[in-house]
PATORKOL-781185 format. One line per 10 residues: number of its first residue (from 0); for each residue x, y, z of C-alpha. Coordinates in steps of 0.02 Angstrom, whole numbers. Each point is the difference from the previous one (the first is absolute). Layout:
<rs>
NUM = X:Y:Z ~ ...
</rs>
This chain:
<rs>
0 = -4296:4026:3856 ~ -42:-156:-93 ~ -87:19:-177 ~ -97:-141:-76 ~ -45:9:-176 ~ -213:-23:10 ~ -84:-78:-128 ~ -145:82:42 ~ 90:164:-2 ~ 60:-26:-179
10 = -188:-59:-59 ~ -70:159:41 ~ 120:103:-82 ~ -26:-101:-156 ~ -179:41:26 ~ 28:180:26 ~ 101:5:-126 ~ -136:-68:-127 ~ -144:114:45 ~ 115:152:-5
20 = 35:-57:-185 ~ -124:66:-129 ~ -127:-113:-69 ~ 23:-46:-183 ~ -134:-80:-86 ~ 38:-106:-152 ~ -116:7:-136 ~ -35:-121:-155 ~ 56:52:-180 ~ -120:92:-102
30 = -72:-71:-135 ~ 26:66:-168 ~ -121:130:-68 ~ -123:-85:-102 ~ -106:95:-128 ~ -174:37:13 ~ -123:-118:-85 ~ -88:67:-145 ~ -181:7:42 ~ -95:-143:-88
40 = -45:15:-183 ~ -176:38:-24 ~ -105:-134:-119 ~ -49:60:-166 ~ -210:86:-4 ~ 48:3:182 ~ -78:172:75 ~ 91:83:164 ~ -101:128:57 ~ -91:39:-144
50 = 144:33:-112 ~ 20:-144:-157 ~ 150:-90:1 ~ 53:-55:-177 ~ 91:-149:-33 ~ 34:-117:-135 ~ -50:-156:-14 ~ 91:-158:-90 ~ -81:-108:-103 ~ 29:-159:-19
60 = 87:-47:-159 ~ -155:-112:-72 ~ -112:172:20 ~ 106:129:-49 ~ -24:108:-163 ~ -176:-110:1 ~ -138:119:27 ~ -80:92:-146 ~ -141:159:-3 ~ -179:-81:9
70 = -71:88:-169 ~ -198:11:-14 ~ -73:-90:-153 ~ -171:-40:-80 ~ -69:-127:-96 ~ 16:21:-192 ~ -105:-123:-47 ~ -158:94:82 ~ 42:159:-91 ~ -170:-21:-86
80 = -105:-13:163 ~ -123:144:31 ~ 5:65:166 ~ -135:109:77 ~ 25:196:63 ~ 26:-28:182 ~ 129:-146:-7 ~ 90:105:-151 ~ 11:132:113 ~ 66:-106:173
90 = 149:-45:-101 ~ 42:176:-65 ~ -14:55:167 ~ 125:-139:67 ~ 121:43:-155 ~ 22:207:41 ~ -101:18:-144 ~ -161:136:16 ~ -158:1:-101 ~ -103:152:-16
100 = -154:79:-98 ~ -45:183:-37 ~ -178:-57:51 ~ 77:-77:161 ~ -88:-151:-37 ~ 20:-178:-62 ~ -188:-29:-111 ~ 61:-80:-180 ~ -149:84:-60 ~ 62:155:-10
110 = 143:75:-76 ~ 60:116:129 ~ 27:-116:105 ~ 166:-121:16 ~ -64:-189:5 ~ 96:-152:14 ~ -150:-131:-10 ~ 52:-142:-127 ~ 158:61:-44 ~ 139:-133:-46
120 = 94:-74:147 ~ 146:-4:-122 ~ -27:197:-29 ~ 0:54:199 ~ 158:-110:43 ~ 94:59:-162 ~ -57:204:60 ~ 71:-83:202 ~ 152:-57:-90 ~ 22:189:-93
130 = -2:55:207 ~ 141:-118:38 ~ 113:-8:-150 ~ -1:195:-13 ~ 0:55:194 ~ -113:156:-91 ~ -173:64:95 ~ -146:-107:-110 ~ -179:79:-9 ~ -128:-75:-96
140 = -145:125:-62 ~ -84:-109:-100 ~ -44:-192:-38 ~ -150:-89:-52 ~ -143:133:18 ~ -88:77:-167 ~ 74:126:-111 ~ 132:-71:-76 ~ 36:-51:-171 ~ -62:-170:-21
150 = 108:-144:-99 ~ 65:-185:37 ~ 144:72:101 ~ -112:149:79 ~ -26:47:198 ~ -181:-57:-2 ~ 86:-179:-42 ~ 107:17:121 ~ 168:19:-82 ~ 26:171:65
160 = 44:141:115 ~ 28:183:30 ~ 158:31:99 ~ 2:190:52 ~ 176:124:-63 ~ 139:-5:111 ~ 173:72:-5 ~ 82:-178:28 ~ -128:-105:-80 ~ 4:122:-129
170 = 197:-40:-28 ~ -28:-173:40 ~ -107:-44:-150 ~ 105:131:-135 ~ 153:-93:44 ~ -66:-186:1 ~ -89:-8:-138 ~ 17:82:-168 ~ -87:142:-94 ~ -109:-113:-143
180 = -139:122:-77 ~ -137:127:19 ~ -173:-69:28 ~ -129:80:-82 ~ -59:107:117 ~ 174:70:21 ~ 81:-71:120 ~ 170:-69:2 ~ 14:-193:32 ~ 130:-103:74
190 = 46:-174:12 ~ 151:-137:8 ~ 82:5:-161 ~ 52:-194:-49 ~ 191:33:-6 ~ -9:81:163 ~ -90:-161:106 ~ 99:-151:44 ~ -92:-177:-75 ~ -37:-37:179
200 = -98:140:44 ~ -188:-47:-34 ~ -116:40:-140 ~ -104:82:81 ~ 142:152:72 ~ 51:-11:-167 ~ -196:49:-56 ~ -15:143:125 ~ -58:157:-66 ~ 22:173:71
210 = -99:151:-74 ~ 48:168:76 ~ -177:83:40 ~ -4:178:61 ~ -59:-16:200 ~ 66:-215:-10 ~ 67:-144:-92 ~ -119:-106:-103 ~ 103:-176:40 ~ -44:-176:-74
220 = 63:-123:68 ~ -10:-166:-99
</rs>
């Protein structure tokens, strides 16, 4: 029997032979593991969800180390202006500092009551600027109304107030200013000793005077 090679023959075992061999896939390289991302930096005064972020912020070279406390002042030259009760009173209020009367009233006519009609514009800010420069609780119990002494520098004139004791105002004044004398009706005065005030300070600190009164302090200030 005669045998021809078939070309067909051969194909098809070459096909057979491929299917009958196991499919391999070849897949790309991997890429290289990347780290996460960090998530994005949150502004500065930014909020998320109702928690503050803090941040800080940079200032530019020109601004830096430029800003300064804003520190209240008055006008000195109006020290001598009189003011009347319920204007006095407005700016005690706005300072921290109380007023109050064992009368609970405000009539300059009568002497148990704490008025501050007339008094010196230069005395209210200087009792404001007690508030401020001592941090100490300031309650004034008496100003311009009848029953005090009279005199030049008296409370009817303006020149004076009653600041009610307290521990801290108590130590504030004792360790500012310095013992002087007793007054005549026995109590013990205080004020700024020359050697102890700098040649800036003004006269009229330099003036002040404290007498130590059993319920208050008797304070001029000048």
């Amino acid at each position: 029997m005669d045998v021809r090679p078939s070309c067909r023959g051969l194909a098809g075992i070459g096909t057979a032979v491929l299917i009958s061999l196991p499919m391999q896939h070849v897949r790309d390289p991997a890429p290289p593991p990347s780290s996460p991302s960090p998530p994005p930096a949150a502004e500065p005064d930014a909020e998320v969800r109702g928690a503050e972020v803090r941040g800080e912020v940079s200032l530019p070279p020109l601004l830096a180390g430029t800003f300064t406390a804003t520190v209240k002042t008055w006008d000195t030259t109006a020290a001598s202006e009189r003011i009347g009760h319920a204007r006095a009173a407005g700016l005690l209020l706005d300072a921290g500092v109380r007023w109050k009367s064992t009368g609970d009233c405000a009539d300059r006519r009568r002497p148990y009551c704490t008025s501050l009609e007339a008094i010196r514009y230069g005395t209210l800010m200087r009792t404001i600027d007690l508030r401020r420069g001592s941090g100490c609780p300031v309650t004034v119990t008496g100003g311009t109304e009848t029953g005090h002494a009279d005199g030049r520098y008296s409370h009817g004139e303006g020149y004076k107030v009653d600041l009610a004791h307290n521990r801290c105002l108590d130590a504030y004044v004792t360790r500012t200013y310095r013992y002087w004398r007793i007054r005549g009706d026995g109590a013990a005065l205080y004020h700024a000793a020359p050697s102890d005030v700098r040649a800036d300070v003004r006269a009229d600190v330099r003036a002040d005077v404290w007498a130590d009164e059993p319920t208050h302090w008797d304070v001029l200030f000048r």
